[in-house]
C-alpha positions in Angstrom: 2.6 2.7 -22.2 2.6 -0.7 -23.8 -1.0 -2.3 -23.6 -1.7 -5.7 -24.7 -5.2 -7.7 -24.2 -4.9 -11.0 -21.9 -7.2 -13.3 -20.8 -7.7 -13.7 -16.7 -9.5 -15.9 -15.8 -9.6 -17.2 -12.0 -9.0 -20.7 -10.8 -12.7 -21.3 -11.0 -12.8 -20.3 -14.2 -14.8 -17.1 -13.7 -13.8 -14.0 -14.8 -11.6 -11.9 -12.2 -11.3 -8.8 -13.8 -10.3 -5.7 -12.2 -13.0 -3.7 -13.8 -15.0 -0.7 -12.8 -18.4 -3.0 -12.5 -16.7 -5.3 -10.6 -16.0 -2.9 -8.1 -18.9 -0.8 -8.1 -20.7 -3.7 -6.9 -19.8 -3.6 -3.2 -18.1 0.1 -3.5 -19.8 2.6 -1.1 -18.0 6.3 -1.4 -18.6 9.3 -2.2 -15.6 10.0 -4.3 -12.7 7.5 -3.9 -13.2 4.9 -6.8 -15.8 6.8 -8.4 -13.8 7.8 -11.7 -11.9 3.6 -12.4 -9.6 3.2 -14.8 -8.8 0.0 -15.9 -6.3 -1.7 -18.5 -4.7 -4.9 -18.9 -1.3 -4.4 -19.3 0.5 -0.9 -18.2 4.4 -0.1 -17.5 3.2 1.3 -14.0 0.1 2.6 -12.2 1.7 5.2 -10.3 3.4 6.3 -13.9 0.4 6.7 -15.3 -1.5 8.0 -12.4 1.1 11.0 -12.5 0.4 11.8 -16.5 -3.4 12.4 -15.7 -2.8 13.5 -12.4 -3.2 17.2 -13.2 -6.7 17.2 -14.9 -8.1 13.8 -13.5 -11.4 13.6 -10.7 -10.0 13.6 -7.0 -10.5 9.7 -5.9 -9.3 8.1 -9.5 -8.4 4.8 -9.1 -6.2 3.3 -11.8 -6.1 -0.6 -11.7 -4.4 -3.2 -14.1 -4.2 -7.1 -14.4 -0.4 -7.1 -15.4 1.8 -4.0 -14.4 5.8 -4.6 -15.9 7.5 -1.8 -14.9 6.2 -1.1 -11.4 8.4 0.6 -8.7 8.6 0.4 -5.0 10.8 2.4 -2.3 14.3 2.8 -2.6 14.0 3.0 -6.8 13.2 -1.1 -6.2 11.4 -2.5 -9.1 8.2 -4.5 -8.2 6.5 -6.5 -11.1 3.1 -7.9 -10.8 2.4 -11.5 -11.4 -1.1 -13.5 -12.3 -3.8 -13.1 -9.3 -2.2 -10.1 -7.4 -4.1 -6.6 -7.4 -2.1 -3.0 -8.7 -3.7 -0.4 -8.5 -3.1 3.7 -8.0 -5.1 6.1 -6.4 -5.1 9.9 -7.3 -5.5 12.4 -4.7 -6.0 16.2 -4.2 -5.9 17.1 -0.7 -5.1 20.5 0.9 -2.7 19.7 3.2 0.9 21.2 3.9 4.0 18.8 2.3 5.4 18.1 5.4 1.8 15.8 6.0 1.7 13.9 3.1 4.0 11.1 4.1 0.9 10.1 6.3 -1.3 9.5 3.5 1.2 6.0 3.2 -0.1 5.0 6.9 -3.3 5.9 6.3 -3.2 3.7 3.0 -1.2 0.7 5.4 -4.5 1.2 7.7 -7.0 0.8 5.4 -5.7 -2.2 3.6 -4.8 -4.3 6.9 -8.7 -2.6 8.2 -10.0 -4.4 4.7 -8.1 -8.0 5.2 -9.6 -8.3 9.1 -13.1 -8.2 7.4 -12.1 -11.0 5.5 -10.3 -12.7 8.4 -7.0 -12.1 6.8 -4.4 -11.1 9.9 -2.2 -9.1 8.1 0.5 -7.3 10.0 2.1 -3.5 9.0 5.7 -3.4 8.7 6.2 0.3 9.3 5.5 2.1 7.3 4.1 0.6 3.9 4.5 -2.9 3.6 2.3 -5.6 5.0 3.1 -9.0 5.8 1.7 -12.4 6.7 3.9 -15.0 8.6 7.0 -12.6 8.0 6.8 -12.6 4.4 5.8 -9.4 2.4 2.1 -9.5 0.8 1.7 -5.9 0.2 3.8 -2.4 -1.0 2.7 0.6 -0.8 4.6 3.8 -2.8 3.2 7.6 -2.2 4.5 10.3 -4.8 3.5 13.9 -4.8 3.5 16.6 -7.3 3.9 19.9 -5.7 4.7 23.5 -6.6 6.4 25.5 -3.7 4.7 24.5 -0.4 1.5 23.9 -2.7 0.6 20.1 -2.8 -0.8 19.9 -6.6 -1.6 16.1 -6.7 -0.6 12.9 -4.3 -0.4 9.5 -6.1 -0.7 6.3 -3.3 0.0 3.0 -5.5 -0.6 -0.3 -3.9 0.1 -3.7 -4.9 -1.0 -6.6 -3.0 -0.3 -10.2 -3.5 -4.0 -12.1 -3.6 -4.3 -15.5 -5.5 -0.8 -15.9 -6.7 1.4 -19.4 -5.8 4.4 -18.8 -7.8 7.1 -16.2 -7.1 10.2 -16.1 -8.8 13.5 -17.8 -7.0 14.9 -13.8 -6.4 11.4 -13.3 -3.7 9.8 -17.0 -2.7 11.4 -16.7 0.5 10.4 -13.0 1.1 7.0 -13.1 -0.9 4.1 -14.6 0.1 -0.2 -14.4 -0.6 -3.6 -14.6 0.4 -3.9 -17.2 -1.4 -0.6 -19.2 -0.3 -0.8 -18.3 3.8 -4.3 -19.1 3.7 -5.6 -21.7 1.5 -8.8 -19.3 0.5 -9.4 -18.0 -2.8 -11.1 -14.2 -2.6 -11.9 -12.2 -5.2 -9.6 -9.4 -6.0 -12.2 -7.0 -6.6 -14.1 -7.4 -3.5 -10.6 -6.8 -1.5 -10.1 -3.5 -4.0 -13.6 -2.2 -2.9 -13.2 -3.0 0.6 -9.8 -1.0 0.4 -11.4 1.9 -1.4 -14.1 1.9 1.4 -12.3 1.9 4.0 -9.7 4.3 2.6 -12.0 7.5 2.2 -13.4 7.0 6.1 -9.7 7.1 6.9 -8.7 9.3 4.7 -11.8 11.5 5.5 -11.3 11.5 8.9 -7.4 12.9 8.1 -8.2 15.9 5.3 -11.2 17.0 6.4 -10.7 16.5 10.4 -7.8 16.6 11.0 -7.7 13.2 12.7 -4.4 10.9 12.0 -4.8 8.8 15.2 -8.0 6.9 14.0 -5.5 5.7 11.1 -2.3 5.7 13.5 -3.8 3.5 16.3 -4.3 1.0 13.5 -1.2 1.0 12.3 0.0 0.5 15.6 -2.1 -2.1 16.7 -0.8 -4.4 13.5 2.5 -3.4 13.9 5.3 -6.3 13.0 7.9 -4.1 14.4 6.9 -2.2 17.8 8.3 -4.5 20.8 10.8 -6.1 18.8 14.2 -6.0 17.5 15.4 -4.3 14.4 18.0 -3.2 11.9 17.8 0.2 10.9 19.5 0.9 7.6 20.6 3.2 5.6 23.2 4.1 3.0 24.0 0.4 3.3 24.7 1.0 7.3 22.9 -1.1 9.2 22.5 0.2 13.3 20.8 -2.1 15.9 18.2 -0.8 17.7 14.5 -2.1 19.1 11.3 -0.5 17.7 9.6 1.1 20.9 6.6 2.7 19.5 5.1 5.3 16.7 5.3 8.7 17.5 1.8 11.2 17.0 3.3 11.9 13.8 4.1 8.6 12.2 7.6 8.3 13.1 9.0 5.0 14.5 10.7 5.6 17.8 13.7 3.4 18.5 16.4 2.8 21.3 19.5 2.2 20.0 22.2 -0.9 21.9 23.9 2.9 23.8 19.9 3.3 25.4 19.6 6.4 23.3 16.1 6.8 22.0 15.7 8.2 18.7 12.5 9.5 16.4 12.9 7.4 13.0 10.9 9.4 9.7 9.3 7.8 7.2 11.6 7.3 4.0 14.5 7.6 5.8 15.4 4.6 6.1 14.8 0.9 5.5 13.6 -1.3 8.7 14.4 -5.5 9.2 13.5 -7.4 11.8 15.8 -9.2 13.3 14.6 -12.8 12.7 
């Protein structure tokens, strides 16, 4: 992990730091975000994340002000730029592997939950992006360490486009912020405890009771997709279809051109709307 010391500095002038005091200042859990780890400069969140994962506090938050080597979906690579937020969260739940592809919707929930307090209208591109006017602001990457059918350690790694306005050439059309769609400048720390807050009620209300439809009525209410027209692809195929709903589980349910309906699940595939 190459680590390097920067100087970030909002466009104020005021320190913008991702720190742990930052945070704490409008964090209110009991766990999630109670252990922060913070560096400047880091290959990946979700990297690290996974070398501590195994002796770490449940709820560790990693965060970083320049992440190099980050990944998304798909083996994509997704570098952070000046003004955006990366950040990891390590989890321990006891849940069976076949649930923990929820964890991503419940993570989609919280984040788009967090931006409506701050009269952001963020939509959820099923399942773990967010966008704003069509253009991406937001990934989301969920990794698991598990032995057998026991889940050892889940690692949900965010990174969310805040006060940047420059994107490279390869993304400006795709890429957007906060900052850009709206003209407001917000403190990245404020939106990272309003995530973490609104994260453990979700999250919460999943482990402990069992409750994914708190988190699933969200995402379907901010859907980008359900009503609309799509391309389904995988394996470089691309198949037509129209985004109907989300199923009790998660899955997108689609009708194909033939009328067949069809459950989609998560990670199988890569979703477009047809523009």
């Amino acid at each position: 992990m190459n680590l390097e010391e920067i100087n970030f500095t909002n466009i104020n002038g005021c320190s913008d730091l991702l720190t742990a005091d930052k945070i704490n200042k409008n964090l209110d859990t009991q766990f999630i975000g109670r252990n922060i780890i913070h560096v400047d400069t880091i290959d990946s969140t979700n990297s690290y994340a996974k070398t501590i994962g195994p002796s770490c506090d449940d709820g560790t938050v990693i965060t970083c002000e320049n992440q190099v080597e980050g990944r998304g979906r798909l083996g994509r690579q997704w570098k952070s730029h000046s003004g955006s937020i990366c950040m990891s969260i390590v989890l321990k739940p006891d849940i069976d592997i076949s649930q923990v592809s929820k964890i991503t919707q419940v993570c989609a929930a919280s984040v788009s939950l967090s931006l409506d307090e701050l009269k952001v209208d963020a939509k959820i591109k099923w399942p773990n992006d967010l966008m704003i006017n069509n253009k991406k602001i937001c990934g989301i990457l969920t990794e698991m360490n598990s032995y057998k059918s026991h889940v050892n350690y889940v690692v949900i790694g965010m990174g969310l486009n805040v006060n940047n306005e420059d994107f490279p050439d390869e993304i400006k059309d795709i890429a957007t912020s906060i900052l850009s769609e709206t003209g407001r400048y917000i403190e990245r720390s404020i939106i990272v405890s309003k995530i973490l807050n609104n994260f453990e009620i979700l999250y919460n209300e999943f482990i402990n009771n069992k409750n994914f439809i708190l988190s699933l009525n969200i995402c379907k209410l901010k859907s980008n997709i359900i009503g609309k027209n799509i391309n389904l692809i995988k394996n470089k195929e691309v198949t037509k279809a129209k985004a109907l709903d989300l199923g009790e589980e998660g899955d997108l349910i689609v009708q194909y051109e033939n009328g067949e309906i069809d459950s989609i699940i998560s990670g199988e595939i890569s979703v477009r709307e047809i523009l």
